[in-house]
C-alpha positions as CSV (number, residue, x, y, z in Angstrom):
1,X,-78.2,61.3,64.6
2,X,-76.2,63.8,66.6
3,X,-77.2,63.3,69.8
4,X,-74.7,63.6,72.9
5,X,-72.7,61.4,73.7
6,X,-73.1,61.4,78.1
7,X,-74.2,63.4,80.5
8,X,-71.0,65.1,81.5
9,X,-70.5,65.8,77.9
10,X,-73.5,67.6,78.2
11,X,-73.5,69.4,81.7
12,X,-69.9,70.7,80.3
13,X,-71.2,72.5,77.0
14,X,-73.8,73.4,79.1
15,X,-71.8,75.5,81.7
16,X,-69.7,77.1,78.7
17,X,-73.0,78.5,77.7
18,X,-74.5,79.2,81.0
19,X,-71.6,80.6,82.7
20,X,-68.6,81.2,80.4
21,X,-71.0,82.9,77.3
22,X,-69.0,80.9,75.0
23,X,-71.3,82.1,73.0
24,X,-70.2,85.8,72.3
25,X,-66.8,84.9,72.6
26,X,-67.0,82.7,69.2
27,X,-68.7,86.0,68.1
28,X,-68.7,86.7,64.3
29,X,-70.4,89.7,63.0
30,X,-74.6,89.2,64.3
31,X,-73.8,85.3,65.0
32,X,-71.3,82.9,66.3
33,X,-69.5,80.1,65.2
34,X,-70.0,78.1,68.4
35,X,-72.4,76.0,67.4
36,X,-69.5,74.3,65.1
37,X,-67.6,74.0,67.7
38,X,-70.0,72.2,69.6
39,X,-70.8,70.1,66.9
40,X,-67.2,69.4,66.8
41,X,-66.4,68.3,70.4
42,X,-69.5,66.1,70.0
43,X,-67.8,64.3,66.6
44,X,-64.5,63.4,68.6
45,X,-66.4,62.0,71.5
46,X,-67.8,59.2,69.2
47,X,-66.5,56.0,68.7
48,X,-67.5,54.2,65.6
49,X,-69.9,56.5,64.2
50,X,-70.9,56.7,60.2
51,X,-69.3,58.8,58.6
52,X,-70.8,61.5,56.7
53,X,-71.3,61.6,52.7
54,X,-69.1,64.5,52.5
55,X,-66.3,63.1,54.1
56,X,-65.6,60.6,51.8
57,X,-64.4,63.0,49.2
58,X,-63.2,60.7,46.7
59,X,-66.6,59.5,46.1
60,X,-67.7,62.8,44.9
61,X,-64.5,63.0,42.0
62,X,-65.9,60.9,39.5
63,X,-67.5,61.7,35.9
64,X,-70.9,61.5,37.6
65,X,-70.5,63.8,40.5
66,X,-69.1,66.3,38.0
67,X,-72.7,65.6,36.2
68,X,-74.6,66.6,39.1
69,X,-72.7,69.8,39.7
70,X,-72.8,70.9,35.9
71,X,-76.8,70.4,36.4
72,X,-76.8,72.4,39.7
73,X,-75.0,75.0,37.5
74,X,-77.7,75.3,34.9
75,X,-80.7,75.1,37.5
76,X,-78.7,77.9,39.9
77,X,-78.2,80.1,36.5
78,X,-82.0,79.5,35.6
79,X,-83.2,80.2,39.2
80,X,-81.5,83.8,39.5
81,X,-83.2,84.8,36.2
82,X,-86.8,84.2,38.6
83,X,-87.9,88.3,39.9
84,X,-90.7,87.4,41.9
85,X,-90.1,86.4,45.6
86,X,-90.0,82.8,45.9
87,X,-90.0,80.1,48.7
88,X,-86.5,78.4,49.7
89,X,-86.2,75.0,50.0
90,X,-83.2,72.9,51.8
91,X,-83.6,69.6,52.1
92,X,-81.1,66.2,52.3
93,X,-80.3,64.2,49.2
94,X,-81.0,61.2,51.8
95,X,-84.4,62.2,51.8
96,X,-85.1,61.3,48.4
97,X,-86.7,58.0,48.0
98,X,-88.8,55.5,45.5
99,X,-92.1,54.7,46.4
100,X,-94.5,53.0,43.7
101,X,-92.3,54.0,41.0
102,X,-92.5,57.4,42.2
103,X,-89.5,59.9,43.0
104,X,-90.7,61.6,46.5
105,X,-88.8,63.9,49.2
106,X,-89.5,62.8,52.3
107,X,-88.5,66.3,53.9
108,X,-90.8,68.4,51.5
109,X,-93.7,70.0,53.6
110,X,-97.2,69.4,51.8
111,X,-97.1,73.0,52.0
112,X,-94.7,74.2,49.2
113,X,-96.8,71.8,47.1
114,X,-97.9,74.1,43.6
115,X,-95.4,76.8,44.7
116,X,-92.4,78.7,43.6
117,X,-90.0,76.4,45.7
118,X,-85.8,77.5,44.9
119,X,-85.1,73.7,45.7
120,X,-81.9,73.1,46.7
121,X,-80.3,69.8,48.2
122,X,-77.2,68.9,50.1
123,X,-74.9,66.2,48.9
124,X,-75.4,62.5,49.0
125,X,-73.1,60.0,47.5
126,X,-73.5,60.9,43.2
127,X,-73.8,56.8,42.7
128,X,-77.2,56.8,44.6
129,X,-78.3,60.4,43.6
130,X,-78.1,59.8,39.8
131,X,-80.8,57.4,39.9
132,X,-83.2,60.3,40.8
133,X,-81.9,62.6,37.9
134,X,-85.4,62.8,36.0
135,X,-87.0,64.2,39.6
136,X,-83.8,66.8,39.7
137,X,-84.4,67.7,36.6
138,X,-88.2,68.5,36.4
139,X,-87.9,70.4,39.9
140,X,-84.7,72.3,39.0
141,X,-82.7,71.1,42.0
142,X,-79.6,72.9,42.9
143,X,-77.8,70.2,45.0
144,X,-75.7,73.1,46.9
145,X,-73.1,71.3,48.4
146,X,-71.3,70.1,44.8
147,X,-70.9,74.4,44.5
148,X,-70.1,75.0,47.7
149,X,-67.6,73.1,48.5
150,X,-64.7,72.8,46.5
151,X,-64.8,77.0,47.0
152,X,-65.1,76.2,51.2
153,X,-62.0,74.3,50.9
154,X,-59.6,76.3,48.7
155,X,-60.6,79.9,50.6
156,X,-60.3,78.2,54.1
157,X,-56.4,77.1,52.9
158,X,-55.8,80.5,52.1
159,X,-57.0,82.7,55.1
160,X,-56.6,79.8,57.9
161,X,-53.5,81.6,58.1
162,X,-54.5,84.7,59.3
163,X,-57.2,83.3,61.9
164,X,-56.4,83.6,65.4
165,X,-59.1,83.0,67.9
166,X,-58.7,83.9,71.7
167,X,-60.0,81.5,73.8
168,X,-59.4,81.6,77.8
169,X,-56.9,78.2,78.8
170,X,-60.0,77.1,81.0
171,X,-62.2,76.3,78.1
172,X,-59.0,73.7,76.8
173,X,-58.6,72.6,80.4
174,X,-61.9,71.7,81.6
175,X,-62.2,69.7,78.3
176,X,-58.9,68.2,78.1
177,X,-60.1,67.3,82.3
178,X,-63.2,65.4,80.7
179,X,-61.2,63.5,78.4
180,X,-62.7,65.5,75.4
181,X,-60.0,67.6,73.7
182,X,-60.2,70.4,71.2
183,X,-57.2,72.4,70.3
184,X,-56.5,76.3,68.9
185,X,-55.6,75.0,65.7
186,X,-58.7,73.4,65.2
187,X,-60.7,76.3,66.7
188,X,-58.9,78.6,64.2
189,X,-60.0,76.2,61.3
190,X,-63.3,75.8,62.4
191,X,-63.7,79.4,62.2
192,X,-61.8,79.5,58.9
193,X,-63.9,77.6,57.4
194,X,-67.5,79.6,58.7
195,X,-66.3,82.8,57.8
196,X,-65.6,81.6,54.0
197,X,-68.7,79.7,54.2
198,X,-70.8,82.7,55.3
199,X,-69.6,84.9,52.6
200,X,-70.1,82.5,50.5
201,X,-73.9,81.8,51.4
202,X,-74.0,85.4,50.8
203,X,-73.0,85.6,47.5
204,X,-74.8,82.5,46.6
205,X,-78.3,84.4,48.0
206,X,-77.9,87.7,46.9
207,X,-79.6,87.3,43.1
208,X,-82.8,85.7,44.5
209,X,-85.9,87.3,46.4
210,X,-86.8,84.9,49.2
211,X,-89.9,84.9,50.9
212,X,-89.5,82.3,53.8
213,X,-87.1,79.6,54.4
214,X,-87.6,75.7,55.3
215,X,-84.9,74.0,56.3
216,X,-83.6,70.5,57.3
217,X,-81.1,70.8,60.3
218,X,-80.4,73.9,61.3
219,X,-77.4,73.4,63.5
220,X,-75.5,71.8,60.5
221,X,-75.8,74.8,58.0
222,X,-75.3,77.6,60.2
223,X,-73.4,79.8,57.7
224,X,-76.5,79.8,55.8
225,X,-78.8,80.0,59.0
226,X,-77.3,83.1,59.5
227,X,-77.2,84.8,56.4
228,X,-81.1,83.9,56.0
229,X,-81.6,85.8,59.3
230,X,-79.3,88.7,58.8
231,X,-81.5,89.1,55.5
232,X,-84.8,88.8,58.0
233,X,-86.0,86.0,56.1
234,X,-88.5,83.9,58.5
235,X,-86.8,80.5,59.0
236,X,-88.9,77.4,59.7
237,X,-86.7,74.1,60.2
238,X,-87.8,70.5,59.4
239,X,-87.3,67.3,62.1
240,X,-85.1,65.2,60.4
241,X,-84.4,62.8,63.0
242,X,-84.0,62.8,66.7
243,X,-84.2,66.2,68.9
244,X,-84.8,67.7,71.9
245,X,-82.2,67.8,74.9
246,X,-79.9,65.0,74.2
247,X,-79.2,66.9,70.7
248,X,-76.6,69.1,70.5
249,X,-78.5,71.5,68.0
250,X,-81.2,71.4,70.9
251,X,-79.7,71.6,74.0
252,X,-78.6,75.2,74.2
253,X,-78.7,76.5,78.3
254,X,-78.9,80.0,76.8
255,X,-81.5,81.9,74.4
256,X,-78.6,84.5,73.1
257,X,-80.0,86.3,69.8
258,X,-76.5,85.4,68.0
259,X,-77.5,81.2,67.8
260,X,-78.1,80.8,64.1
261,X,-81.5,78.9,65.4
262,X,-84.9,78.9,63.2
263,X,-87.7,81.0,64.3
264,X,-89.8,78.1,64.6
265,X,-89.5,73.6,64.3
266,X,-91.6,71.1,62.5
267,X,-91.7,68.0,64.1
268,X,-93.5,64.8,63.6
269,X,-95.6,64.3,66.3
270,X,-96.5,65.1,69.9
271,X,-93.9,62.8,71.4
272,X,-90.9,64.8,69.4
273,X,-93.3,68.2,70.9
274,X,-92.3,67.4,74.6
275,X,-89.2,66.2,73.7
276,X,-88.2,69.7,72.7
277,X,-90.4,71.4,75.0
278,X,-88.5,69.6,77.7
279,X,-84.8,71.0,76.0
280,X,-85.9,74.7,77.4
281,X,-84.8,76.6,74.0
282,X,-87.7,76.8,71.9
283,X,-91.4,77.7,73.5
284,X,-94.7,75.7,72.6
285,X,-96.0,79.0,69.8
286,X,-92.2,78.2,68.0
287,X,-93.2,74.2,67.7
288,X,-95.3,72.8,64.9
289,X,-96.6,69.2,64.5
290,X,-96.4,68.5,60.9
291,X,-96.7,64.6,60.7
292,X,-94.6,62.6,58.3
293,X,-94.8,61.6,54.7
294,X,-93.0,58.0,55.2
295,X,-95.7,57.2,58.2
296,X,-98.4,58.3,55.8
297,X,-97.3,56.2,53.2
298,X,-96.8,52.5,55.0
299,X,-99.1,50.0,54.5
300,X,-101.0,48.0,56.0
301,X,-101.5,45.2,54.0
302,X,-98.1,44.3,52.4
303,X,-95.9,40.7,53.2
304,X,-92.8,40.8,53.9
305,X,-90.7,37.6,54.5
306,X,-94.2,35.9,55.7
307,X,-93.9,39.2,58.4
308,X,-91.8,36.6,60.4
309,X,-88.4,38.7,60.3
310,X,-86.2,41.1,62.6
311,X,-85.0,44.1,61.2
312,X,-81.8,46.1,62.3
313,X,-81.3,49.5,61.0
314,X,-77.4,50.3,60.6
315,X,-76.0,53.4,61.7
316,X,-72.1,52.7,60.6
317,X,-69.2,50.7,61.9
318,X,-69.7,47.9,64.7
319,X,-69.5,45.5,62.1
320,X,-68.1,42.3,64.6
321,X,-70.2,42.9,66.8
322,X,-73.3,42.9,65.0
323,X,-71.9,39.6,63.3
324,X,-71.1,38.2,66.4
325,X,-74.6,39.2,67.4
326,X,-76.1,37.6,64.0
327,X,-74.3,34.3,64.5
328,X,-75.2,33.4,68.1
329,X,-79.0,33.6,67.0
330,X,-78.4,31.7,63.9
331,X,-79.9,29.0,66.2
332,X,-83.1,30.9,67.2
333,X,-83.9,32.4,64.1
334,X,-83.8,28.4,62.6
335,X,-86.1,27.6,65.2
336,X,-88.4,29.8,64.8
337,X,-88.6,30.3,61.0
338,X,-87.4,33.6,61.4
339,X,-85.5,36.0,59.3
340,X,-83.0,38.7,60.9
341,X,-82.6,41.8,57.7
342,X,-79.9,43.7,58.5
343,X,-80.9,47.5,56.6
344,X,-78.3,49.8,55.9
345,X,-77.9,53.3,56.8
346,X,-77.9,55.5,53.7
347,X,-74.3,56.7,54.4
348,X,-72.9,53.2,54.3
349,X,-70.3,52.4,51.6
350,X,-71.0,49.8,49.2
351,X,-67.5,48.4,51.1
352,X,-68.8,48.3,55.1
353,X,-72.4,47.1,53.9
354,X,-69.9,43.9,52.1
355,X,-67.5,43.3,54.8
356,X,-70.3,42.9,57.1
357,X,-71.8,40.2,54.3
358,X,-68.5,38.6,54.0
359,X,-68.8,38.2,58.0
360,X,-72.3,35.9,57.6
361,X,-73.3,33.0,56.2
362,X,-76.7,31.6,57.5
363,X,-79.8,31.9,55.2
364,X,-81.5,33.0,58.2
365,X,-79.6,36.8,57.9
366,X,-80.3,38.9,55.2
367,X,-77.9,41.8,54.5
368,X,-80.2,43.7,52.3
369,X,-78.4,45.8,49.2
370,X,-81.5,47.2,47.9
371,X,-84.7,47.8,49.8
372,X,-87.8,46.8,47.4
373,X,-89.7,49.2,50.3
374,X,-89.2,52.4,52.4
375,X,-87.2,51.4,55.9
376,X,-90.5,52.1,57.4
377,X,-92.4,49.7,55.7
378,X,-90.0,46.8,56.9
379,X,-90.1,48.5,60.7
380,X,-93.3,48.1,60.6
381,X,-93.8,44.8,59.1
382,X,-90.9,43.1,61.1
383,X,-91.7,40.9,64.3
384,X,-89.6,43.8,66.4
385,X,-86.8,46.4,65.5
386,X,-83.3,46.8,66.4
387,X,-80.7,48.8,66.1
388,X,-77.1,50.6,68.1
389,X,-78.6,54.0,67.8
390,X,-81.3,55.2,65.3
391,X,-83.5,57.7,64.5
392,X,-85.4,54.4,63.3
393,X,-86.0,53.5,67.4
394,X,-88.5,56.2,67.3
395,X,-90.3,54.8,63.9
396,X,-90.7,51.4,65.7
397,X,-91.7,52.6,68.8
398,X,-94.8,55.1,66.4
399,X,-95.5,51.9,64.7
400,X,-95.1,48.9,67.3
401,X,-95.4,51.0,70.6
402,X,-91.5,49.2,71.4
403,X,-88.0,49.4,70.6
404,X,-84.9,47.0,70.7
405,X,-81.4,48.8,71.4
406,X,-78.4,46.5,71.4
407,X,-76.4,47.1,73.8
408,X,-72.9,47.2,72.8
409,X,-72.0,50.8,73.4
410,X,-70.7,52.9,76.2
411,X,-72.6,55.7,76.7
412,X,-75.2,55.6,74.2
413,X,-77.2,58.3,73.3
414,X,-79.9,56.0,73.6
415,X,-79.3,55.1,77.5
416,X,-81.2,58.4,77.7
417,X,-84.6,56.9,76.4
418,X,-83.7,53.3,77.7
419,X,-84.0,55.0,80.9
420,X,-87.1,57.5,81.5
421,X,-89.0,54.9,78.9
422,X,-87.9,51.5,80.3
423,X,-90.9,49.6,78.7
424,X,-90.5,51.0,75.3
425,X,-86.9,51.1,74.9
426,X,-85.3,48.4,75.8
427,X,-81.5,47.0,75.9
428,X,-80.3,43.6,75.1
429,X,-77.6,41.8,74.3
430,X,-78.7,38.9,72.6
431,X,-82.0,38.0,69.9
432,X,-83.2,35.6,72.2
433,X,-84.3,38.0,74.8
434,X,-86.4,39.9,72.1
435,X,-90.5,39.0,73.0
436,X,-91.1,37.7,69.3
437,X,-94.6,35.8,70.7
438,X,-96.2,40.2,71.4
């Protein structure tokens, strides 16, 4: 969830884009790379944040992630062989999910449904996307990212050297003033690494006929973003989590031509409407309620611990103090016959979701390795949800009308909803002050 991380943060980026057009001067060819480097100055403000699949590299160098990219190969070769204009697809290899001994996408419009879809997924962890190879197979998925880039990080090496950006002292300054730093060399890479990654897009494009693009999260494939529209090639991006102003793919203060933006949002429902109505990019024609497939699919009738339970979505990293957190209600949850299920984000490593395990003991807190239902289906069933930050806060407040945020975090992105909806999102510090009798 890349929301930012304060206010100030914010109002900063803001006046880049309102006063400095930062904008054109990260100008490359008919886009700009600033959107990176936003994304960037928003990554070293966070404290404690999960860490990305791609980041842990070593995950990916392993017999079975060299599977998945020989498939890609095969399906990519197949796919450029295809004349007639077809519809491109990019989703998440988080979205893919098991539901009733099915394989389902939880990104894929109803839509592209019995058409000529060029699917195409970016990287999860190989361990957990191997166990939807038979789906990846019969849909000819090309998960782009395994292709990408190993060639994104040898080209960068070789022309990082020859980068040099020219950036006016008072961007550095007012940052560095605001405790939030960025430095030429990393400017210079960050550009490095969008030029080779444009050109690269480019080449990996240029043997098929596209027709329209979907796309999940815009603002973290803007390379590709900007090829499609360079090529004229009506994007249409998927909600994949929280948006609107407090996002840093949302926020923008200005409606310059070179953002690599979609030309129009899916989003969920009329709450996530307003939400980026009220971020002043995007107009109410470019905004699209699509619904969700994981609402549509919870059920009603399905027990779960007796229903009596707690469930806390992870989002990475403050393991002690969600222990600490766990063993002070050890107490309550006896009490009460309760069960507190702790639910890992999909990015966890098999390690963090064990040293959190390692840090509990009661049989009243469940540290749950492998959900038997979608994340959904225990928000919904639990007696109230909690989490740090989630995306998940907004599928308990659609199911249960309330949210729990613990509050152990400066400057959560949160504090922004905890704020203008005080009855729906709600900080505490301790299980006891969760209402488990609503």
């Amino acid at each position: 969830m890349s929301t930012l991380q304060n206010n100030n943060l914010l109002k900063i980026l803001k006046d880049f884009e309102r006063i400095f057009n930062i904008v054109q001067v990260f100008k490359f060819k008919d886009t700009t790379v600033w959107v990176d480097i936003k994304n960037y100055i928003y990554t070293k403000s966070l404290n404690g944040v999960v860490e990305m699949a791609t980041d842990n590299k070593k995950a990916f160098l392993n017999f079975i992630g060299f599977k998945l990219t020989l498939i890609s190969i095969l399906h990519y070769i197949e796919k450029i062989f295809i004349r007639e204009k077809q519809i491109l697809y990019i989703g998440a290899g988080s979205g893919l999910f098991e539901f009733e001994n099915n394989i389902l996408d939880s990104y894929l419009p109803k839509e592209l449904e019995n058409k000529k879809v060029i699917y195409m997924l970016s990287a999860e962890y190989p361990d957990k996307l191997i166990k939807y190879k038979t789906y990846i197979k019969k849909h000819k998925i090309i998960i782009f990212s395994f292709l990408i880039a190993p060639l994104k990080i040898i080209f960068t090496k070789l022309i990082y050297r020859f980068i040099n950006v020219k950036v006016e002292n008072v961007f550095f300054n007012t940052l560095n003033e605001n405790n939030n730093s960025i430095t030429q060399k990393e400017i210079n890479l960050i550009y490095s690494k969008f030029i080779v990654t444009y050109y690269l897009y480019k080449i990996f494009l240029m043997f098929f006929k596209i027709e329209k693009a979907y796309i999940v999260s815009s603002y973290s494939n803007t390379e590709l973003v900007s090829v499609l529209k360079e090529k004229g090639i009506e994007i249409l991006e998927l909600q994949h989590g929280v948006i609107g102003s407090i996002h840093i793919g949302y926020n923008y203060a200005t409606k310059d031509k070179l953002l690599p933006t979609p030309h129009k949002v899916y989003v969920y429902n009329s709450f996530w409407k307003k939400e980026l109505l009220q971020a002043g990019y995007y107009n109410k024609n470019q905004i699209i309620i699509s619904g969700r497939l994981k609402y549509d699919l919870v059920k009603t009738d399905i027990e779960i611990y007796s229903n009596r339970y707690l469930v806390f979505t992870g989002q990475g990293g403050f393991y002690n103090e969600i222990s600490n957190l766990c063993k002070d209600a050890e107490v309550f949850l006896e009490k009460n016959s309760i069960k507190l299920i702790y639910l890992p984000h999909p990015n966890e490593s098999d390690t963090d979701i064990e040293s959190l395990e390692n840090l509990l003991s009661s049989d009243s807190i469940i540290v749950l390795k492998e959900k038997h239902y979608t994340t959904e289906q225990y928000v919904y069933n639990s007696l109230a949800h909690i989490s740090v930050y989630s995306s998940c806060h907004f599928d308990a407040v659609h199911y249960k009308n309330k949210t729990y945020i613990f509050d152990i975090m400066d400057d959560n992105p949160m504090n922004y909803y905890s704020s203008h909806f005080k009855d729906i999102f709600i900080n505490i510090k301790k299980i006891e002050e969760i209402n488990i009798n609503e």
